[in-house]
C-alpha positions in Angstrom: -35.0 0.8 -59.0 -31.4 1.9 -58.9 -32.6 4.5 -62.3 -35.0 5.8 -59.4 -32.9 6.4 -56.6 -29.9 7.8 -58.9 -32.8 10.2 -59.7 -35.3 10.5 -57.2 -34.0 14.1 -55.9 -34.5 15.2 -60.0 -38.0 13.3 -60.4 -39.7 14.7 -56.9 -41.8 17.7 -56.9 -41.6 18.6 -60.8 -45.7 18.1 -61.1 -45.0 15.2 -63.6 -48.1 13.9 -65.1 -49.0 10.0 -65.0 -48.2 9.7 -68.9 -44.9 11.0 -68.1 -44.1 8.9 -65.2 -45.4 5.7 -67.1 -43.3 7.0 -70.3 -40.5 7.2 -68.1 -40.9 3.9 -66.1 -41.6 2.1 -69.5 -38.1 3.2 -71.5 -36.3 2.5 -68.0 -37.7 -1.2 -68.1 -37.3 -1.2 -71.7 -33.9 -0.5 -71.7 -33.2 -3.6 -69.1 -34.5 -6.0 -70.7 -31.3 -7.8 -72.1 -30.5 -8.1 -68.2 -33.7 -9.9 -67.4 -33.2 -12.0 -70.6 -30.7 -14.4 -68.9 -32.0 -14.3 -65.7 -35.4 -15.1 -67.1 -33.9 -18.2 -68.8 -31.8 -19.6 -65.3 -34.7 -19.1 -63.4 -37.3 -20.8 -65.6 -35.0 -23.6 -66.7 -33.9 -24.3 -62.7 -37.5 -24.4 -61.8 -38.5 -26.8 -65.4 -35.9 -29.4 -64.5 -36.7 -29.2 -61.3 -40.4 -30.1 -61.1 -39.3 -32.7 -63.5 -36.9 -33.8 -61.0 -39.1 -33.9 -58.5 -42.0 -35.5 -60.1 -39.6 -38.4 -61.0 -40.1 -37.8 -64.8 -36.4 -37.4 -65.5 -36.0 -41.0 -64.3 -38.5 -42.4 -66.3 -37.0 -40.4 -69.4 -33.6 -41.7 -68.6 -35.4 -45.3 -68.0 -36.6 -45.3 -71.3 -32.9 -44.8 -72.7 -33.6 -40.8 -73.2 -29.8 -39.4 -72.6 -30.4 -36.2 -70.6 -28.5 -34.0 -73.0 -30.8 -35.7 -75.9 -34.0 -34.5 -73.7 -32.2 -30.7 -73.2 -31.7 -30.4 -77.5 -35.1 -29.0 -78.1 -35.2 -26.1 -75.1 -31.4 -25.5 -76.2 -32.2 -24.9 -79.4 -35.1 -22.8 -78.1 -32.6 -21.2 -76.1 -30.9 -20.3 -79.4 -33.5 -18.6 -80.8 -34.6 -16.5 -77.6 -30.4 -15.3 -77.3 -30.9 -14.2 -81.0 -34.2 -12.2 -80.3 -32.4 -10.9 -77.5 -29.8 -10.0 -79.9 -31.8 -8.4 -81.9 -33.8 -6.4 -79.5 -30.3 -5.0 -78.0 -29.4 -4.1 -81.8 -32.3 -2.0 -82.6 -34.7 -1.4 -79.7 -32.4 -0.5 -76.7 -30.6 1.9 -78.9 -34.1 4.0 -80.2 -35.1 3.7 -76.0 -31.9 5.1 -75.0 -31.9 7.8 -77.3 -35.9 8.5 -76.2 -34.9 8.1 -72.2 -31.9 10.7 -72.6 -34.7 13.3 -74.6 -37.2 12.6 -71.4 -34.7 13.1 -69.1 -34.0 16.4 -70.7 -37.6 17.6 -70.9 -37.5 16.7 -67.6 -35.1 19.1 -66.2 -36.5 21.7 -68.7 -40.0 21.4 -68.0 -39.1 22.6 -64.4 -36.0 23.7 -63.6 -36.5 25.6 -60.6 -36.7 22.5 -58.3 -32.8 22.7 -58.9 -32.8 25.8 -57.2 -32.9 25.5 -53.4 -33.6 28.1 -50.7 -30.7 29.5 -48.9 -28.3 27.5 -51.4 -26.1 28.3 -54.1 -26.3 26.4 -57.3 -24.0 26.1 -59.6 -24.9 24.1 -62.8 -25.3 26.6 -65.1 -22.0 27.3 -66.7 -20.4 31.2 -65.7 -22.9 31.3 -62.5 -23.8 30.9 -59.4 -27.6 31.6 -58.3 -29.1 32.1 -54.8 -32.4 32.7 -53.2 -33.7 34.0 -50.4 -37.2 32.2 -50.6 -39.6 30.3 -53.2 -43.0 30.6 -53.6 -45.3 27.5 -54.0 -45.0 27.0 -57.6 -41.5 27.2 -58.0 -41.6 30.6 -60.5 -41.9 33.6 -58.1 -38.6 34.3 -56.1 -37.1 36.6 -53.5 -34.2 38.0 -52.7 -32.4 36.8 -55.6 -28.7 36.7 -56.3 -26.5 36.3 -59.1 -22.8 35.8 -59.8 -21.1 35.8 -62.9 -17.9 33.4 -62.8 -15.6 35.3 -64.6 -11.8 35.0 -65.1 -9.4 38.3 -63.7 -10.3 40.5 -60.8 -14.1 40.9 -62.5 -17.3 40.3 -59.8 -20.3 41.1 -61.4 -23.4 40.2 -59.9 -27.6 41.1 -59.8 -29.5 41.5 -56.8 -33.0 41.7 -56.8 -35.9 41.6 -54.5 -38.1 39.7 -56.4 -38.1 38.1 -59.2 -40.3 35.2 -62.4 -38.6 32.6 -63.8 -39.7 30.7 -66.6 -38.7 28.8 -69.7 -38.6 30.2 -72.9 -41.0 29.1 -76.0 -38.4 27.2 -77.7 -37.5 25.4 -74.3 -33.6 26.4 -75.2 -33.3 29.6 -72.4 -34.3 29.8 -69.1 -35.3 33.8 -68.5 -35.0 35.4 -64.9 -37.2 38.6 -65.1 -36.3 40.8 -62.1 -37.9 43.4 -60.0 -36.8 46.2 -58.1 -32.4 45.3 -57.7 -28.7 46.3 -58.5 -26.5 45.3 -60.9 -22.8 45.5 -59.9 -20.1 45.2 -62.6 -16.3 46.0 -62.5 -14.8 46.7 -65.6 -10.8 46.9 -66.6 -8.4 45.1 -68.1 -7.0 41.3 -66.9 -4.1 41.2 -64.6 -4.5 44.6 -63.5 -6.0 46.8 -60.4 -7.0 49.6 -61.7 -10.3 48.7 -62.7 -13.7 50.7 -63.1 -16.9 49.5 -60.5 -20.1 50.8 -61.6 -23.5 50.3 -59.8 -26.8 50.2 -61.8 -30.3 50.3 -60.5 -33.3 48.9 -62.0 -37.0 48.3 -62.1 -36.8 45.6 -63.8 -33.9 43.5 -65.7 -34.7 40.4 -67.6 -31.2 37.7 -67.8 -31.4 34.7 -69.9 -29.5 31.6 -69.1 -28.7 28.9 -71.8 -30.6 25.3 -70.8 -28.0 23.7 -72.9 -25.6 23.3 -70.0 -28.7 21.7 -67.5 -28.1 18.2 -66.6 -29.9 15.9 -64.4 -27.7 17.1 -61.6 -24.8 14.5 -62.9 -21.8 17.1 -64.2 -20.4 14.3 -66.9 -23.7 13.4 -68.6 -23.6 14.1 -72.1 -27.1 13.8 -74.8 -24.3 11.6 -76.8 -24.0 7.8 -75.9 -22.6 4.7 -77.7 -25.2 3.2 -76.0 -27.9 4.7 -78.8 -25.5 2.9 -81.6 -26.3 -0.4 -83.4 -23.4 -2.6 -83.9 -22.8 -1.4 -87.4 -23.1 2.0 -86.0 -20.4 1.2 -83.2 -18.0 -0.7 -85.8 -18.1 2.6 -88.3 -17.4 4.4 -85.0 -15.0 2.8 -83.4 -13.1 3.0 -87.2 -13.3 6.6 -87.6 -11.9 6.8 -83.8 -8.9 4.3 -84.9 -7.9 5.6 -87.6 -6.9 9.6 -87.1 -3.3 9.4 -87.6 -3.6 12.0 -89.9 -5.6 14.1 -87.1 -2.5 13.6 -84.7 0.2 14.3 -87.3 -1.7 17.2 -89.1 -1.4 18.9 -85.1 2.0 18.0 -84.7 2.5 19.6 -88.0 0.5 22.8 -87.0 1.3 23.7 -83.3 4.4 22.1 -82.7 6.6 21.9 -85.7 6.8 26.1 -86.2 8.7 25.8 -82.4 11.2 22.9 -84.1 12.9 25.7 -86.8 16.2 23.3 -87.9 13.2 20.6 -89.4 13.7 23.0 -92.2 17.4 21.9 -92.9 17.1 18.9 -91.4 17.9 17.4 -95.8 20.5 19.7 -95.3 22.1 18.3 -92.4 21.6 14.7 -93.5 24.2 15.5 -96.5 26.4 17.6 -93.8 26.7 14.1 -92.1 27.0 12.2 -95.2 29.8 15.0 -96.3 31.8 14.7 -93.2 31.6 10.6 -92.1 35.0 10.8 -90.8 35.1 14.7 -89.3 34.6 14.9 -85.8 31.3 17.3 -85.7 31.7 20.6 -83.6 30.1 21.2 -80.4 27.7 23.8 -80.4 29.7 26.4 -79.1 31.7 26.3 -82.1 29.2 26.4 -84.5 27.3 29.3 -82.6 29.5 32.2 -82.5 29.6 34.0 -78.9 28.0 37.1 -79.1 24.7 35.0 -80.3 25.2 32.0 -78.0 23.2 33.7 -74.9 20.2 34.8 -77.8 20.0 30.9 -78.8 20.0 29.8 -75.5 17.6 32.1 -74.5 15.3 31.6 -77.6 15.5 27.8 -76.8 14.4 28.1 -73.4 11.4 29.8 -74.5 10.4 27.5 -77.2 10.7 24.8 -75.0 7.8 25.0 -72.2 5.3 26.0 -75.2 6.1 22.5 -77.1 6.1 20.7 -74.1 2.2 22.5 -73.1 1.1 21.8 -76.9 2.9 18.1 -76.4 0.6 17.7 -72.9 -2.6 18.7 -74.6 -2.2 16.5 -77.8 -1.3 13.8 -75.1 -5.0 14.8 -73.5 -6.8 14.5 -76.5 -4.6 10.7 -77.5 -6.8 10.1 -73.5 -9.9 11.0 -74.6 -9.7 9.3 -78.0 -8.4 6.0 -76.2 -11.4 6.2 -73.5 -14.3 7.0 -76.5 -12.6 3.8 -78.6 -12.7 1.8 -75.3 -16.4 2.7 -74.5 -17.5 1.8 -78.2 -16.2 -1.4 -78.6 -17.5 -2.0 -75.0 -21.2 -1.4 -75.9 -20.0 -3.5 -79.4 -18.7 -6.7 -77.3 -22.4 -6.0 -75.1 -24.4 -6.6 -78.1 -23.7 -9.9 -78.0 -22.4 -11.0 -74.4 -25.8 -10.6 -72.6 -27.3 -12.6 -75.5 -24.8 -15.5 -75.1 -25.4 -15.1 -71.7 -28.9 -16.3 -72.3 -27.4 -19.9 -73.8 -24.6 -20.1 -71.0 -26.9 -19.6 -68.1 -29.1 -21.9 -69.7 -26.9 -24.3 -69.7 -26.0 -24.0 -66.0 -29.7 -24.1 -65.0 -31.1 -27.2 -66.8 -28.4 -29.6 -65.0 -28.6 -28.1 -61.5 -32.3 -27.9 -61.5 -32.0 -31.7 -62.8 -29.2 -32.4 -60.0 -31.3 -30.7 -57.1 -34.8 -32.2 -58.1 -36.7 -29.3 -55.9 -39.4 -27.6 -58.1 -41.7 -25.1 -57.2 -40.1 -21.2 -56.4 -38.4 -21.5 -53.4 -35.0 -23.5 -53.9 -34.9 -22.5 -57.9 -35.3 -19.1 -56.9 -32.6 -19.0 -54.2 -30.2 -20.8 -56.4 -31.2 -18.6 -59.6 -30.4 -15.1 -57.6 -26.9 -16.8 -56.4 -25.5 -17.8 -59.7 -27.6 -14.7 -61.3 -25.1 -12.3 -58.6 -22.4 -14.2 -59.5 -22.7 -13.5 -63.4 -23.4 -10.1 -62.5 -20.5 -9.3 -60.4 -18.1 -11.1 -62.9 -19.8 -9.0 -65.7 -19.4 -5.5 -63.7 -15.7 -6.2 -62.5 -14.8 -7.2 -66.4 -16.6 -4.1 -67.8 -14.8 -1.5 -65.1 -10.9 -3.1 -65.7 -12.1 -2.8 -69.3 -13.3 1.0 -68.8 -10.1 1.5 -67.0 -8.1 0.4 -69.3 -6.4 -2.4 -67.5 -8.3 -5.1 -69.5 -9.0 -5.0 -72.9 -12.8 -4.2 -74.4 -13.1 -7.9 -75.6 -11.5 -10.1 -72.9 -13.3 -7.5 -69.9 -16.7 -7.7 -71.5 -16.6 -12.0 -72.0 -14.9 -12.8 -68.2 -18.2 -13.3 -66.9 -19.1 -16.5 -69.6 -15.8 -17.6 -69.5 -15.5 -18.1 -66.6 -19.5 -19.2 -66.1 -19.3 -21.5 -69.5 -16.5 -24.4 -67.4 -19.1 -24.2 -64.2 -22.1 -25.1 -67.1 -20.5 -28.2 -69.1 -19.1 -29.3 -65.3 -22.9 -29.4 -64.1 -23.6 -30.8 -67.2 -21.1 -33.7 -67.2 -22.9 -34.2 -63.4 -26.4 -34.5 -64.2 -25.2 -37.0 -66.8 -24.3 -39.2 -64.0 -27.1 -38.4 -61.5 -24.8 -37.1 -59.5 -24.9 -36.6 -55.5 -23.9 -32.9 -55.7 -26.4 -31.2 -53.7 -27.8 -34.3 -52.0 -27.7 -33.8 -48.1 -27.9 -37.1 -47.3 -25.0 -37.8 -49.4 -22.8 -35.6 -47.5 -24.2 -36.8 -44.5 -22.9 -40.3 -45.2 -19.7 -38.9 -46.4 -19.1 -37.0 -43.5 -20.4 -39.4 -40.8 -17.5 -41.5 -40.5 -15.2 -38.3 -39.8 -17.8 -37.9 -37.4 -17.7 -40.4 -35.1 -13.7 -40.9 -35.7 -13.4 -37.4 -34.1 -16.1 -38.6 -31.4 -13.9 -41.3 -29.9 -11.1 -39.0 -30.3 -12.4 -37.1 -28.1 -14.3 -39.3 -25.3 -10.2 -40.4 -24.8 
């Protein structure tokens, strides 16, 4: 559901056939499957203990000198093997459905891409311009009053105006082809930073422009065809190696854009024995060493050099970001792998004892109490994985909060349903409370 209304505006009106749309619900359930996992296992194990709860079978187990954790051994271990298939299927299925959703997607957006292209309004998704139209006919390939700018750097506006117009997608699927009737193309032509610049004015019968599709997204500007999410964990851990280990990247651009500003690195063995030479000599300031006729060409020289190095400095420091964000996001998916499939034994472990402790069976209470501590997990689990995304946390300890944290509230129900405990008893409370009750009554009546 929240694929479909991310997408709904992209999906609508694209004359999708049912193949498609199954296609496309089927990798979008695929790929949540390691979500429904552990809630699968909470809800079923709530709702097991508690119709065994319920029925009084628990006593009679415990009667019989059954230990409740002795009874839980065979659905843990069950448990066990489901969180390992789940493993499994995270390792090498979501990856191959990922890979095939993103390729859907695509075709998609290629199949028709006019639907992106609204009357009256400009879009602007295709890289270097901005397209309008007047009006669209009913199938979304005959236009009218078509205009196009070409973003362009300098005092250049070019644009094509046309009265009518076909789009349609090339063989190949790779260019989307305008073929125009009856317009003007308007170009100025001249050299940047300057005004004096030559405007010329063509008309033609017909003009054909072709647009590259490899820029068309599903109207989300930062979606890439690349994902760590289509990476197995040995994938991920080559991965997130390559990404930790480019020292020599970062030194090899220091080496090539920044060292030929730095021009005394080329004596600096020279100055080292200078120093060595002259331990006791108090060193010259530099406008002794510099004589004065050049001291005004050095300063100069220096206070050019300087706003390049620190420009080449800024976007080295850029690409240190983006390497830092990539290695984050790998070892993200990486920790994911095998978080949701622990979660599988931790929620597990939190629904065999409550469901034992609240001895209600059937859908109603389990479910209610499934969706609560389901919420909770998911919460923790998105509020881990954005401080980790941001940096703030690292990729290990934001991706695990959510079972450490749930893994204390599991052995604690646990230790309760050892001991029968009262926990969600309501006439328990009620006796509890009753006393304060009537205290505060007379309290009161006085």
């Amino acid at each position: 559901m929240q694929f479909f209304w991310l997408y709904i505006d992209d999906l609508v009106g694209k004359g999708l056939d049912i193949l498609t749309i199954l296609e496309l619900i089927g990798l979008v359930s695929v790929s949540t499957m390691t979500t429904a996992f552990p809630l699968a296992l909470l809800f079923s194990s709530i709702m097991t203990f508690g119709n065994l709860g319920e029925s009084f079978e628990l006593i009679a187990i415990k009667a019989a000198g059954i230990p409740l954790i002795r009874f839980m051994r065979p659905l843990f271990l069950f448990t066990v093997g489901l969180a390992g298939v789940a493993f499994l299927f995270a390792n090498n299925i979501i990856p191959v459905t990922q890979m095939k959703l993103s390729n859907l997607k695509y075709e998609i957006i290629v199949a028709k891409p006019a639907i992106d292209l609204k009357e009256g309004v400009f879009f602007d998704k295709i890289d270097g311009y901005v397209i309008k139209l007047g009006k669209k006919e009913s199938n979304d390939s005959v236009m009218h009053n078509i205009v196009i700018f070409e973003k362009k750097y300098g005092l250049q506006d070019n644009f094509i105006m046309a009265d009518r117009g076909v789009m349609r997608v090339s063989p190949n699927k790779k260019f989307l082809e305008f073929i125009m009737y009856n317009g003007w193309r308007y170009q100025e032509r001249g050299g940047r930073g300057t005004t004096n610049t030559e405007f010329t004015r063509l008309y033609f019968k017909e003009y054909k422009k072709v647009f590259d599709l490899k820029t068309f997204g599903m109207n989300k500007s930062n979606e890439i065809i690349y994902d760590p999410k289509m990476l197995s964990v040995r994938q991920l851990g080559h991965a997130i190696d390559s990404l930790q280990n480019k020292d020599s990247f970062y030194i090899k651009k220091i080496t090539t854009d920044i060292a030929p500003y730095l021009r005394f690195l080329v004596y600096k063995d020279s100055n080292q024995v200078f120093l060595t030479q002259n331990k006791n000599k108090q060193l010259a300031s530099f406008n002794q060493i510099i004589p004065d006729s050049l001291q005004s060409n050095v300063s100069e020289s220096a206070g050019y050099k300087f706003p390049a190095i620190q420009t080449n400095m800024l976007l080295l420091n850029e690409v240190y970001i983006q390497n830092q964000v990539a290695t984050s996001l790998h070892a993200m998916e990486w920790h994911r792998k095998f978080t949701l499939s622990f979660a599988c034994i931790v929620l597990f472990l939190i629904g065999a004892p409550l469901g034992s402790i609240i001895r209600k069976g059937g859908l109603g209470t389990p479910l209610i109490l499934a969706i609560i501590f389901f919420v909770f997990f998911f919460l923790l689990n998105n509020f881990g994985e954005k401080f980790a995304k941001s940096g703030e946390w690292t990729a290990y300890f934001g991706m695990w909060m959510s079972s450490l944290v749930l893994i204390p509230i599991g052995l604690f129900l646990t230790y309760k349903a050892m001991r029968d405990s009262q926990l969600f008893n309501q006439e328990f409370y009620y006796r509890l409370l009753n006393p304060i009750k009537v205290t505060l009554r007379k309290y009161f009546k006085k």
